[in-house]
N, C-alpha and C positions, 0 to 999 in steps of 0.2 A: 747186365751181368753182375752176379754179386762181386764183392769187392771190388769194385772197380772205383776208380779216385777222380774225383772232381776237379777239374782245372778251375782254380778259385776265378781265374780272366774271366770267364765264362760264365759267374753268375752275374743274374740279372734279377732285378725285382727283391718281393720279398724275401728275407731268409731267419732262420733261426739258428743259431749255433749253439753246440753242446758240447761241454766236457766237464771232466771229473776233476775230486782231488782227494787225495788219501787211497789208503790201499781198502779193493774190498775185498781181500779175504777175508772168511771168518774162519780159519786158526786160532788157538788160543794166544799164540806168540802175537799173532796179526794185531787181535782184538786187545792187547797191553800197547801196543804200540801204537795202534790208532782208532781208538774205539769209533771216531766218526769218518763216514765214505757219505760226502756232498758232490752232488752235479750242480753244473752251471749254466743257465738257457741266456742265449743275450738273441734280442729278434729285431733285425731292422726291417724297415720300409726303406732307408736309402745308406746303401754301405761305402759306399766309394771315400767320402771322409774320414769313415773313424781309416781304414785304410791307411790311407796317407797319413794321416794324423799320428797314427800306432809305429808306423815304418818310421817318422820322422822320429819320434822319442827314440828309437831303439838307436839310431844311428847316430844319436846325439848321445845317448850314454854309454856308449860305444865309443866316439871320439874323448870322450872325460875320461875313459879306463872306470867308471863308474858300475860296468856290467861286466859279466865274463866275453871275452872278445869271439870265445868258439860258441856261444849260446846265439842263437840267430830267431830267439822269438821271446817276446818279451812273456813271463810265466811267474805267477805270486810267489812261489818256492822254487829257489835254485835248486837244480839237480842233482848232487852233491854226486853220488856214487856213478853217476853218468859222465860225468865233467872229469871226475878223477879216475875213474877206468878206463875210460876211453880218450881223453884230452890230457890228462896226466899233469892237471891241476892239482894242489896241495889241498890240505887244509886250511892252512894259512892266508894260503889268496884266497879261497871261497869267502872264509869270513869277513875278509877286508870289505869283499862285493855283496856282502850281506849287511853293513853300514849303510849301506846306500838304498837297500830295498825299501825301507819306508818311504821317503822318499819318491822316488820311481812308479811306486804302488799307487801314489795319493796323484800322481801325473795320468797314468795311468787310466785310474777311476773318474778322474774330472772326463778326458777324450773320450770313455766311456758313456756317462753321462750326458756331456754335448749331443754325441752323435745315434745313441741307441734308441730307439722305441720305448725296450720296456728290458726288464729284465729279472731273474726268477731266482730260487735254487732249492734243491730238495737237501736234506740234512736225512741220514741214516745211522741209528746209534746200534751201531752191531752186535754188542750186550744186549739188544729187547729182541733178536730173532728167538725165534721158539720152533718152527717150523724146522722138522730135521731134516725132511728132504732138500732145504735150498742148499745153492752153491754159490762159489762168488758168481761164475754167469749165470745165472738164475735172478740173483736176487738184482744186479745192477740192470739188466734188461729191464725188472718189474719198475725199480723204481724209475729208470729211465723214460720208459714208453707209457706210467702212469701217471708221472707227473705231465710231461709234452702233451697229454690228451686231455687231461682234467683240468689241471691247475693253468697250463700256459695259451693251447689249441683254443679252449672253449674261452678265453678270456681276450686274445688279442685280436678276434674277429677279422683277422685279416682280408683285405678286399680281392685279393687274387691267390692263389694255390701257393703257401709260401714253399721256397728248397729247405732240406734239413738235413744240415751239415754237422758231422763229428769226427774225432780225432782221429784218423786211418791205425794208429797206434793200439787203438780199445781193443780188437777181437781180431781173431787169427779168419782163415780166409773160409775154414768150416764154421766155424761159432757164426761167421755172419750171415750165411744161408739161413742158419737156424733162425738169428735176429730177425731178419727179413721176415720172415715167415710168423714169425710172432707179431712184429709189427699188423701183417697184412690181415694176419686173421681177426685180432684185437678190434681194427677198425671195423671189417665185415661184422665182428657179431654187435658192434654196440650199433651200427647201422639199422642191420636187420629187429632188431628189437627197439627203435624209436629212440635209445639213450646218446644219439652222438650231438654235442652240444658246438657244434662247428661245422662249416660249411664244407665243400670237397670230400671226395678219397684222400684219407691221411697218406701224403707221400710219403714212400719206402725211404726213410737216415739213409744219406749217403758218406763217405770218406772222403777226406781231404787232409792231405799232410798241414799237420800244425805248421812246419817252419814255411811255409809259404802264404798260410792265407789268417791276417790281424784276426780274423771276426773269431778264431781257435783262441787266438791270446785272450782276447776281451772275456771269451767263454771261461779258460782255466784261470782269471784274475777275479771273478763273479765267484767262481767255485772257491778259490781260494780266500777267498775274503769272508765266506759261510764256514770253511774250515776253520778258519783261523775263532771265528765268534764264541764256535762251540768243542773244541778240542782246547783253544790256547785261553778262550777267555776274554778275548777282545775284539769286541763289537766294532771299533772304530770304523775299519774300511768296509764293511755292512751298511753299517749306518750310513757311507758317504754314496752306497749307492740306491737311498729310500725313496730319492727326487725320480728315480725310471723302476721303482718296483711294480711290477706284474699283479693286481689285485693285493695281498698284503706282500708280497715278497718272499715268502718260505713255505715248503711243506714239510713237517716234519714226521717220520717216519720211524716212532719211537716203539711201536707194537703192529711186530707183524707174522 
C-alpha cells in the first residue's frame, strides 16, 4: 500500500537510507535563499549499532541541555521555524543550541563512520535548471531515483535485496503513488534494455518517520554536511565522512 510507514523494529538486513536537505523549490525567492537541494544516501550491511550508537548521543546531549530537549532526532540544522512555532522556543535559545552543533556534528559523523557501509550525496544547483517543465516534485524524484540507481545501486553490490528507506515527511500520500510508479517503471526499462548495472528488482522507497528510526538522522547529517560544503563553503564535515564514501562520494547535478 502506497504510503504506508515502516516499523524501523522490523528491519532486517540490508538497507539504505535517504534524505534531503535545503528547500527544492525553484522559486526565485527559493533559489536566493538556497540555491543548493542535496540528498543523503547512508547503506548498511548491519544497522543495529549505529542505532544505539545515534540514540545514545542524542540522550547525552539531551542531559547537557547541549540540544533542543523537544527535538527527538539528532539533524545537521536545527529547525528553527519548527521549534519556534510549534515548541515556542526563542531565538535566543536556538542559538545558544547552535554553539553546540559543531561539536555534536563531528560526534555524530565519527558513529557514522564506525558503523556505515558506504555513503553518498547528490548536490543540485538550482540556478543550472533550464528545463521549464520541472517542478520541485519532478526534479527531487529525478535526482533521487537517479542517483540510488547509478551512482549508489550499481556500486554497493549488495549480496541480498537491500530495503529503501526515506523520510515519511518528503511527499504527501498522492505524490507517492506517483513516486512509486516512477520508481518501478525506471527499473523495468533499464532492465528490459540490458542497462541495469545491479542485481534484483529495485525495491519500491519506503516511509519511516525520521523521529523514530537513527539510520533518517545519519541520512539528513550526510546530506547536511554536502549542504553545508556547497551553499556555506565548508567542506569540513564532507571531508570527515571520505573514509565511507560510495565510489568518489558526490554527484553533482549542475546542468539539467
Amino acid at each position: 500500500m502506497a504510503g504506508k510507514r515502516k516499523n524501523y523494529k522490523k528491519i532486517n538486513g540490508e538497507v539504505i537510507f535517504i534524505d534531503e536537505s535545503g528547500d527544492p523549490g525553484l522559486s526565485k525567492i527559493s533559489r536566493e535563499q538556497s540555491p543548493y537541494y542535496t540528498v543523503g544516501f547512508v547503506y548498511f550491511r548491519r544497522l543495529a549499532p549505529l542505532r544505539k550508537s545515534l540514540k545514545r548521543l542524542l540522550k547525552k546531549e539531551h542531559n547537557k541541555k547541549r540540544y533542543p530537549a523537544k527535538l527527538n532526532e539528532l539533524k545537521f540544522y536545527i529547525p528553527d521555524s519548527n521549534l519556534i512555532n510549534k515548541h515556542r522556543y526563542t531565538p535566543e535559545q536556538l542559538e545558544k543550541y547552535k554553539n553546540f552543533l559543531p561539536d555534536i556534528r563531528e560526534k555524530a559523523i565519527k558513529i557514522i563512520c564506525d558503523e556505515a557501509t558506504g555513503v553518498f550525496g547528490a548536490i543540485l544547483d538550482k540556478n543550472s535548471i533550464k528545463k521549464p517543465t520541472w517542478t520541485s516534485e519532478t526534479i527531487t524524484n529525478y535526482v533521487f531515483v537517479n542517483t540510488l540507481i547509478d551512482n549508489v545501486m550499481s556500486n554497493i553490490s549488495p549480496q541480498y535485496r537491500p530495503s529503501i528507506l526515506y523520510d515519511d515527511g518528503r511527499l504527501s500520500s498522492a505524490k507517492t503513488v506517483k513516486f512509486e510508479k516512477y520508481v518501478a517503471n525506471k527499473d523495468r526499462y533499464l532492465g528490459q534494455n540490458g542497462l541495469k548495472n545491479y542485481k534484483y528488482v529495485l525495491p519500491i522507497p519506503e516511509k519511516v518517520a525520521s523521529y523514530s528510526e537513527p539510520g533518517i538522522w545519519a541520512a539528513d547529517i550526510v546530506a547536511g554536511a554536502f549542504q553545508c560544503k556547497y551553499h556555506h563553503e565548508e567542506a569540513h564535515y564532507a571531508d570527515l565522512l571520505k573514509e565511507k564514501y560510495i565510489d568518489n562520494g558526490k554527484r553533482l547535478y549542475w546542468h539539467i
